[in-house]
N, C-alpha and C positions, 0 to 999 in steps of 0.2 A: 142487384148491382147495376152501376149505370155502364150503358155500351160506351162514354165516353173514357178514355184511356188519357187524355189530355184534355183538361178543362184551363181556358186563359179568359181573364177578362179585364178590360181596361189596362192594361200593357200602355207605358209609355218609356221612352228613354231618351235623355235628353245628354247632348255635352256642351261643356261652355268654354267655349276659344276666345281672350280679352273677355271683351262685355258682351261677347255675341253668344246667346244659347240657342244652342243647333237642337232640333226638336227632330230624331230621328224615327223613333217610334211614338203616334198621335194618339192611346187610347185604343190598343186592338182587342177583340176578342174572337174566339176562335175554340173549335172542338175538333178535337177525328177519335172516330172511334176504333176499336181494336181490331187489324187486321186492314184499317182500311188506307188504301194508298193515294196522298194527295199531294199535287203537284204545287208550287209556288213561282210564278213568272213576273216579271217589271223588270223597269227598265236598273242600270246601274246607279247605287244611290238608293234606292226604294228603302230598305232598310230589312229586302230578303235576308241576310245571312244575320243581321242583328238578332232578328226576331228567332231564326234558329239556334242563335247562341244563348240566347236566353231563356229557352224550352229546354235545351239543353244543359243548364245552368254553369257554362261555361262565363259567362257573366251576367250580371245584374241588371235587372230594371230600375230605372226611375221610380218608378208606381206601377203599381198591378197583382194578380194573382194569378200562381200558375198551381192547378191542381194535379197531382200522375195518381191515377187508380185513388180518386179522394180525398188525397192526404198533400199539405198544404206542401211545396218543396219552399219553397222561402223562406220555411222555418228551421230549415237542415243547417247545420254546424259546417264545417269544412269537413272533416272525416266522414261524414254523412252525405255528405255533397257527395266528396271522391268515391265509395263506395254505391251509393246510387246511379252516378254515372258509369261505372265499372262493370254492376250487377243488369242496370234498369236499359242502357241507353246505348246504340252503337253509333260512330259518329263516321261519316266518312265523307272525305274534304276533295276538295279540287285538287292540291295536293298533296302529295302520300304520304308525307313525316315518316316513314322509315326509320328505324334505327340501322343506320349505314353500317354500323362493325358488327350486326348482326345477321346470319345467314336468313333467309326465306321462313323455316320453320321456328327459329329460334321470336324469329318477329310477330309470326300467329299465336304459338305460345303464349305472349310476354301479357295478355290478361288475366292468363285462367294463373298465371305461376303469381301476379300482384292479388289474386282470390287465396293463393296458396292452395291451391290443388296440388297433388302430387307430379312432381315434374313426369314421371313416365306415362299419367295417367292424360297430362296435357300433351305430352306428344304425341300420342295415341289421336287425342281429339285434333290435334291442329294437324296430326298427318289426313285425316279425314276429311275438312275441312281443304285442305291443300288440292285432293282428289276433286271435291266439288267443283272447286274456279280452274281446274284442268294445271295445275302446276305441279304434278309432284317430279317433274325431270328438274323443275329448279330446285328442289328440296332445301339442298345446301349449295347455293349462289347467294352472293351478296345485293343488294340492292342496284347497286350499283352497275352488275351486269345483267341489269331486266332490261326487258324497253316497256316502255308509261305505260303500255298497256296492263305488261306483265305487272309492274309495281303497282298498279293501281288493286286489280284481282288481287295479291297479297291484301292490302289494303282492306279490301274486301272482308276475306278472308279472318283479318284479326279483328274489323271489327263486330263481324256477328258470333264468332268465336264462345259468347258468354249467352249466344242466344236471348239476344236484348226484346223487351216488350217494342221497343219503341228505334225506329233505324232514322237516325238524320243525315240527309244525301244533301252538301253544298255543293253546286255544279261538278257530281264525280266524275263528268263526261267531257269537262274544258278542256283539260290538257292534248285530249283526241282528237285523233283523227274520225273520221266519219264512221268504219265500218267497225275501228274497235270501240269505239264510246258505244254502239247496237250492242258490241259484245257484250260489253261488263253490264250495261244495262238489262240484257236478258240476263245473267246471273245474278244482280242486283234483285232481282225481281221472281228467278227461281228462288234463292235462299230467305228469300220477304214470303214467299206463299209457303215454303215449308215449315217458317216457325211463325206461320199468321202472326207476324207484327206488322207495329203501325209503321208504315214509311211515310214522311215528309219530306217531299225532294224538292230543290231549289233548282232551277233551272234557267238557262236562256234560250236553251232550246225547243221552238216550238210543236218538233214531232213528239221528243220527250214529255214536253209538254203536254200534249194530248193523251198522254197514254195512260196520266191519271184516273182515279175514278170521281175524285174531286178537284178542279182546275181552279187554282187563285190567281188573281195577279193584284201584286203591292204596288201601290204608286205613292211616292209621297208619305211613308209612315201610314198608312192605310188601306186596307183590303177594298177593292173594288166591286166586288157581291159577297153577298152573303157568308161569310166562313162557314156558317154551323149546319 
């Protein structure tokens, strides 16, 4: 079996405004293998978060091929999509999309209950999971009374919940301040070595940045060395 856990090649994504076609993704290709963490830098515009939505299969390319553990994902139906995403993929954004009228644990739950696991059995898991990112005195608080730090660890929280092969980090440290974007970063990074998955983190942050084991930087629709 190959060490590649994401196989892309020739990736392009184009949109067309009037008669103008905006060429956002040039033709990428790219590997990370399982367990391994790489970082993604450029400037705003590059087409960082495009190319993570579309690994993600949150949207579509243009042209190209995205391989997960061999198996072609562009071929996947929507139910298939949704469930690969669900089962294979954790996603977690710059901001937290919370479900606001639901309390802190009800929010880490709300994967493993769209899996249909048994609800006591996912509170079980998402009170655990709560212990991890150090929340369980917010257990039952609403989103609403976190501060972005707090929300973000939930965040966190639900989306490694399913123990995903593969974590996609769109700048999860923007919102922060200095010392708590370090925080969630270090548990971002504890709960990635615990279930050796792959992380790809988009970043503008240059220490973040560094802390990869593989450092990208997108300019233009285009990796500037080597992806693979």
């Amino acid at each position: 079996m190959s060490d590649h856990v994401i196989e892309v090649s020739g990736l392009k994504k184009s949109f067309q405004k009037d008669d103008v076609v905006i060429d956002v993704l040039k033709g990428v290709d790219f590997t990370a293998d399982r367990g391994e963490f790489i970082t993604i830098m450029g400037p705003s515009g590059a087409g960082k978060s495009t190319f993570l939505h579309i690994v993600g299969t949150l949207d579509k390319p243009t042209e190209g091929k995205i391989f997960f553990d061999g198996q072609d994902i562009m071929t996947l139906g929507e139910d298939e999509e949704s469930r690969f995403r669900n089962e294979k993929v954790g996603f977690i954004f710059q901001f937290y999309h919370l479900l606001q009228d639901f309390t802190v644990i009800e929010n880490i739950m709300m994967p493993l209950l769209i899996r249909r696991v048994k609800p006591a059995q996912a509170q079980a898991k998402a009170q655990a999971f709560l212990e991890t990112v150090e929340l369980t005195h917010r257990r039952n608080h609403k989103p609403g009374e976190l501060s972005g730090g707090e929300q973000q660890r939930v965040a966190i929280a639900r989306a490694l919940i399913n123990e995903p092969q593969v974590i996609l980090a769109d700048e999860p440290t923007g919102n922060l301040d200095r010392k708590t974007g370090r925080d969630v970063m270090h548990q971002i990074l504890a709960i990635q070595k615990n279930l050796s998955a792959t992380l790809i983190l988009v970043t503008h942050d240059p220490e973040i940045g560094a802390l990869g084991e593989r450092e990208l930087t997108m300019v233009d629709g285009e990796f500037l060395t080597n992806p693979s």
